[in-house]
N, C-alpha and C positions, 0 to 999 in steps of 0.2 A: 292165169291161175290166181286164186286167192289167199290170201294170208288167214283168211279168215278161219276158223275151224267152227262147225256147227252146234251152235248153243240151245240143244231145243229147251230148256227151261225159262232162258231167259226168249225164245221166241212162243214161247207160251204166255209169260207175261205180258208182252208186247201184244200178242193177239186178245189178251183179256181187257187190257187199257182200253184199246181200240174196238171192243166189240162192246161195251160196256156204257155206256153215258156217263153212269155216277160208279167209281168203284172206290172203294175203301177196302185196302192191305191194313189189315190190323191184327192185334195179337188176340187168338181165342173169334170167338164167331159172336155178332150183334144178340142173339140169345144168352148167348155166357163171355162176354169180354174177357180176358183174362190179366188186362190193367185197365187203371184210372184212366188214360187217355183215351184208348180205345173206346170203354164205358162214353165217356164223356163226347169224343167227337159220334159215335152211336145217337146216342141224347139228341144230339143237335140235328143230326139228321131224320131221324124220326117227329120230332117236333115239327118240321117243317112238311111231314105228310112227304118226303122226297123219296121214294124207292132207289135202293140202290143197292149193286153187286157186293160181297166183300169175299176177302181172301183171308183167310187164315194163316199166316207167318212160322208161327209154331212149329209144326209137324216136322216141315224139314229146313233146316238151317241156311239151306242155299238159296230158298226165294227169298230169303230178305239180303241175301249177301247179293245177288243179281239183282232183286229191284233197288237197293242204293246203288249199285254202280250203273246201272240203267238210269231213275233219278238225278241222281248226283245230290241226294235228300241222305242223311246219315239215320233216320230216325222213323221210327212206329209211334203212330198211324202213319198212313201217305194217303190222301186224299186226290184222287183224279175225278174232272170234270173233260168231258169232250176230247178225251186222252191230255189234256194237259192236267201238270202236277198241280194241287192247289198248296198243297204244305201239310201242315202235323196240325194236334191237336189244340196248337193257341194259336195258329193263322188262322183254327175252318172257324174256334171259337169267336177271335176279334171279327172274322169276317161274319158271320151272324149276328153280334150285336150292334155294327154299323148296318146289317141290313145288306151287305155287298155279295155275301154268300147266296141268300134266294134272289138274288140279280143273275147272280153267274148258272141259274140255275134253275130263270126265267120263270121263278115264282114270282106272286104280288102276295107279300103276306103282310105287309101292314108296317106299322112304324118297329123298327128295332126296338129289342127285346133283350135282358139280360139272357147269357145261355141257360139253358134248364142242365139241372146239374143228375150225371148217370142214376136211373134208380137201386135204392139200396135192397140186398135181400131180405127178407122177412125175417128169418131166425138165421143166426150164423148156425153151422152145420156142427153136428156133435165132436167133442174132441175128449180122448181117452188118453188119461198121459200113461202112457207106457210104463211100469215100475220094474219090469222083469230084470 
């Protein structure tokens, strides 16, 4: 008998790592980031023309609480390659501009590159200060 008790979220995660090539757990979705890192390791990946999965962190609390103790990473982003972890958003960055990152991800793109930094929005969104 097993000690174990059944995790289906964290064996949802597991199954997304693994089914996945490139996935990226980040806060907010590659369309609307919802921090700088995220934004930023987005950037990088897109630059490199690399398609990849991503997870949205947010919604509910317990996929990032399961994927750190899955990982053993404390931190948003988490970048997986070939189900293995690559790191947060200043590992995917230093490994992009040695060039080490489209290795691990069997691109040829050329001589390293500074990282391209998240694009910014057009107009910040309207804000009405409350006086009531």
């Amino acid at each position: 008998m097993s000690d174990e008790t059944p995790n289906p979220l964290r064996e949802q995660i597991e199954t997304a790592i693994e089914e996945n090539p490139v996935l990226l757990f980040m806060k907010g979705t590659p369309d609307q980031p919802m921090c700088g890192f995220s934004a930023r390791t987005v950037a990088i990946l897109q630059s490199v023309g690399q398609p990849f999965a991503a997870v949205n962190v947010l919604p509910d609390p317990r996929i990032r609480q399961e994927l750190s103790a899955l990982s053993n990473w404390p931190t948003i982003p988490q970048l997986f390659i070939d189900g293995e972890l690559v790191g947060g958003c200043d590992i995917v960055t230093e490994m992009y501009e040695s060039g080490e990152l489209q290795q691990a991800l069997g691109l040829d793109n050329g001589a390293p590159a500074e990282a391209p930094e998240p694009a910014t929005p057009e107009a910040p969104p309207l804000s009405i200060e409350n006086r009531l």
